[in-house]
Backbone as CSV, one residue per row, in Angstrom:
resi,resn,N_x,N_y,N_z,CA_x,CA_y,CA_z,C_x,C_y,C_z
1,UNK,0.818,-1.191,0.000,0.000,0.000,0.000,0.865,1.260,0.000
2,UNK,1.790,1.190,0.880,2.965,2.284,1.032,3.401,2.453,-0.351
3,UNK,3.993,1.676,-1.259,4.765,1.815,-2.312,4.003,2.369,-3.561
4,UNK,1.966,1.838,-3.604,1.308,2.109,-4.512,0.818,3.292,-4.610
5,UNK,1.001,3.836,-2.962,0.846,5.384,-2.416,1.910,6.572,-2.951
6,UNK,2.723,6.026,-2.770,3.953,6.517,-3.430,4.030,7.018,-4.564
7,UNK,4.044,5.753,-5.553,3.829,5.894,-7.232,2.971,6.867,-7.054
8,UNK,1.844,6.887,-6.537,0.996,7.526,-7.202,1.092,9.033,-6.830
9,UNK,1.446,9.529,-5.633,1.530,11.011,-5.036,2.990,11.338,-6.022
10,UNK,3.361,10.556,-7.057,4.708,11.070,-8.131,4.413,10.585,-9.197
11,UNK,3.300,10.290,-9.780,3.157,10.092,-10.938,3.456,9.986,-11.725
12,UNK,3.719,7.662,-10.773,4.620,7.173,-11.780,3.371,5.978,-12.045
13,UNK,3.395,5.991,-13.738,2.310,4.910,-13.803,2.812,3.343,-13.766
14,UNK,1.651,2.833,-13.607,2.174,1.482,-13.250,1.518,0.274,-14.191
15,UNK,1.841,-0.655,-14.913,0.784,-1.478,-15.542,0.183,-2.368,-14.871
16,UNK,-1.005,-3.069,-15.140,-1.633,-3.368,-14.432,-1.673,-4.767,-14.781
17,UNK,-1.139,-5.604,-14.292,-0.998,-7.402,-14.874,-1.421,-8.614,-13.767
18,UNK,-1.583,-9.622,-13.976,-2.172,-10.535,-13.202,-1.022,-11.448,-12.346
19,UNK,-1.101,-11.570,-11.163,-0.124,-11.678,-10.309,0.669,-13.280,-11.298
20,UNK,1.923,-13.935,-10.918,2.564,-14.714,-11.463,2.097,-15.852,-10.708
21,UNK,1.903,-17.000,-11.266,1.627,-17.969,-10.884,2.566,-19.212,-10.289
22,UNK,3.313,-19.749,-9.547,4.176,-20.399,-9.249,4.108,-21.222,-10.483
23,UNK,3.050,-22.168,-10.553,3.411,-22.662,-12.117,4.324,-22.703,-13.248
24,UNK,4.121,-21.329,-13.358,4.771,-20.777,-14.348,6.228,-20.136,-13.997
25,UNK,6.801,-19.852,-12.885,7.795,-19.799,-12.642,8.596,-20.753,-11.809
26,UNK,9.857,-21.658,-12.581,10.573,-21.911,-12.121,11.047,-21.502,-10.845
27,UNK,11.885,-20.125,-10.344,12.536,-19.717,-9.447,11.398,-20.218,-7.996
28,UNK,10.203,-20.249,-7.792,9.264,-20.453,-6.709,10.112,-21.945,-5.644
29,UNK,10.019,-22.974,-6.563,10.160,-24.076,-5.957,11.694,-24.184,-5.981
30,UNK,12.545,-23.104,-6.660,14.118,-23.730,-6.078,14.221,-22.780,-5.111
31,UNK,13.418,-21.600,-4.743,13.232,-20.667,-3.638,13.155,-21.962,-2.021
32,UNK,12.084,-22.675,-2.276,11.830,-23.563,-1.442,13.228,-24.615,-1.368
33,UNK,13.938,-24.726,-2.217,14.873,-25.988,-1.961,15.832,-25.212,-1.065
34,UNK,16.220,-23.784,-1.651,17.072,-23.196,-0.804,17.244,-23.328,0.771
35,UNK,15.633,-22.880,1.076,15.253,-22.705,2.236,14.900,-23.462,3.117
36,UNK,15.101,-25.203,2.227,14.666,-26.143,3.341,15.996,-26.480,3.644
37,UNK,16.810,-26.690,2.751,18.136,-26.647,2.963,19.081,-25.835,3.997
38,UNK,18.357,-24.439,3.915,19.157,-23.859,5.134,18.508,-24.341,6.802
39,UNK,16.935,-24.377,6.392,16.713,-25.120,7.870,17.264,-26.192,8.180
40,UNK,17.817,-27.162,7.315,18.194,-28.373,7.679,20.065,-27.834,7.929
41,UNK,20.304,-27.027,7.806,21.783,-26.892,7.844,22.231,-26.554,9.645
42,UNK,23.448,-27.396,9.849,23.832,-27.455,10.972,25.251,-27.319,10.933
43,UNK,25.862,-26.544,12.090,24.576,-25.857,12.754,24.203,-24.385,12.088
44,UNK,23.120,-24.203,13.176,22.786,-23.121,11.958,23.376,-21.851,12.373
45,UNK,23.171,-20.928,10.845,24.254,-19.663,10.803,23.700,-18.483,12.040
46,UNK,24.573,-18.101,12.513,24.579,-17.251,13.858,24.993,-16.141,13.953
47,UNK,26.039,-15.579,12.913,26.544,-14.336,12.881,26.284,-13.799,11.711
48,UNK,26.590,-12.399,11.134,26.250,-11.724,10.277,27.290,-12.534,8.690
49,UNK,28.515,-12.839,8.669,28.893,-13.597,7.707,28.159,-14.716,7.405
50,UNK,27.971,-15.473,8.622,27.524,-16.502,8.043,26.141,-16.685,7.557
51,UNK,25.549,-15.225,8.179,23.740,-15.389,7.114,23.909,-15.014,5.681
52,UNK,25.002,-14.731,5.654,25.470,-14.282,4.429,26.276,-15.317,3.256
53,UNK,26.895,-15.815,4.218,28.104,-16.839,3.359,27.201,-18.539,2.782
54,UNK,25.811,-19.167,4.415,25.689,-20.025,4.461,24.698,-20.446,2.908
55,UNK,23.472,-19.220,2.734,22.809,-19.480,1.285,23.726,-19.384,0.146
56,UNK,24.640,-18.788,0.288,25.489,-18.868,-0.736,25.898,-20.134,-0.837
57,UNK,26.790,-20.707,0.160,26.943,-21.940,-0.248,26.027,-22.660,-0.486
58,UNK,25.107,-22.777,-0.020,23.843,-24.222,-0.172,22.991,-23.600,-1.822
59,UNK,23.394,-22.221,-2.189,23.374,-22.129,-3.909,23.469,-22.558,-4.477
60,UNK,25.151,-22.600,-4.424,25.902,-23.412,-4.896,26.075,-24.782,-5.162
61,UNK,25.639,-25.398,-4.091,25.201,-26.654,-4.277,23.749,-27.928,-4.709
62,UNK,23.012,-26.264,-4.825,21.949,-26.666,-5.799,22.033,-27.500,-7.416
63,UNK,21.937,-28.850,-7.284,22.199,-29.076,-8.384,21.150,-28.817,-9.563
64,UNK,21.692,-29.010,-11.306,20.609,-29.036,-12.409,19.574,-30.147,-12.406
65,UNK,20.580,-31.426,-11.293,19.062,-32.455,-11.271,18.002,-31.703,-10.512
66,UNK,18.369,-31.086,-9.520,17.008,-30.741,-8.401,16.337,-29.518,-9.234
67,UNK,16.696,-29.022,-10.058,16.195,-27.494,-10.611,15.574,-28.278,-12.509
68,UNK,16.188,-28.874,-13.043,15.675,-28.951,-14.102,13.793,-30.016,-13.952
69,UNK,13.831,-30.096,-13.288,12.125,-30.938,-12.774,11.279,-29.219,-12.974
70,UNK,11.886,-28.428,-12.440,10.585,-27.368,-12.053,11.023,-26.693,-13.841
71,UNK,11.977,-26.627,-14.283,12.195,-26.008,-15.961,11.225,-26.355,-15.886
72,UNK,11.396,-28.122,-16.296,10.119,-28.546,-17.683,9.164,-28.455,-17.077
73,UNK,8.797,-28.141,-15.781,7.522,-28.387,-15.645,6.659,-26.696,-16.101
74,UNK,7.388,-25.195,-16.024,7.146,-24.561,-16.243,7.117,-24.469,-17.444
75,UNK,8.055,-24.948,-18.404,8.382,-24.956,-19.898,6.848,-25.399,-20.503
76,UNK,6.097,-26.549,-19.550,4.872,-27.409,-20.030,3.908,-26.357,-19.626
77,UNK,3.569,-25.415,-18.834,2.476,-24.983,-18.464,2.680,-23.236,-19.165
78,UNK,3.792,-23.196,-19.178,3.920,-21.740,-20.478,3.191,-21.954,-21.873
79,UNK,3.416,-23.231,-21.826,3.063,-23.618,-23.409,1.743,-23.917,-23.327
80,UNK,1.129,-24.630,-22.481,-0.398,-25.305,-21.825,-0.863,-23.356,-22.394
81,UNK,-0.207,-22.119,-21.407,-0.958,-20.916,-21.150,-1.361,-20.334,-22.556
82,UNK,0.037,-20.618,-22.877,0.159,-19.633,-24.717,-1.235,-20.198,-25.273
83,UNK,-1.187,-22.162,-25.060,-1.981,-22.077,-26.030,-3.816,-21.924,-25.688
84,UNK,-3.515,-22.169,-24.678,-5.357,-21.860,-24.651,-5.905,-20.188,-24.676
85,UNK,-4.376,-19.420,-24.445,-5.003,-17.717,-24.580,-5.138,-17.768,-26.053
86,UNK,-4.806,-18.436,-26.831,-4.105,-18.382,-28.437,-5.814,-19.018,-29.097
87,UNK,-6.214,-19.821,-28.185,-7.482,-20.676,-28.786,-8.312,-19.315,-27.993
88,UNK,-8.318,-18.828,-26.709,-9.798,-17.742,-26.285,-9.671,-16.806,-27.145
89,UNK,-8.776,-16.488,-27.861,-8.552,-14.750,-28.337,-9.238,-15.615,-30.205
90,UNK,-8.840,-16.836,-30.481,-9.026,-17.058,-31.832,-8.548,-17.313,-32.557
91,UNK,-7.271,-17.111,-32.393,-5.821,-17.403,-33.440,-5.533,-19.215,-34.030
């Protein structure tokens, strides 16, 4: 509300689009791998480097097996979206 208050008392326009669907984005569910990963990390980070250093590493060690499942699965439902807006509009 603060930020839409903002834009607007400076009139900055904004477009108006339909929120993103996890579906459709990849980054959602390796968001989640990150983060189960750091809960499971021991022990856990305690000082200011290490809230810093520890996601970095467990990044890093995100592999393409654990991340390429959510690609295709977004790759399938981009294409699922294209095509049924492609069949409502008529094309």
């Amino acid at each position: 509300k603060v930020t839409k208050k903002w834009l607007a008392d400076h009139n900055v326009p904004i477009f108006p689009h339909p929120p993103i669907s996890p579906d459709v984005s990849a980054i959602e569910p390796v968001w989640h791998i990150l983060k189960t990963h750091l809960r499971d990390y021991q022990p856990p980070p305690s000082t200011e480097s290490q809230l810093r250093d520890v996601p970095l590493d467990i990044w890093g060690k995100i592999t393409c097996d654990e991340i390429n499942p959510f690609i295709e699965r977004t790759s399938f439902f981009t294409r699922a979206f294209v095509t049924e807006l492609a069949v409502h509009c008529g094309f």
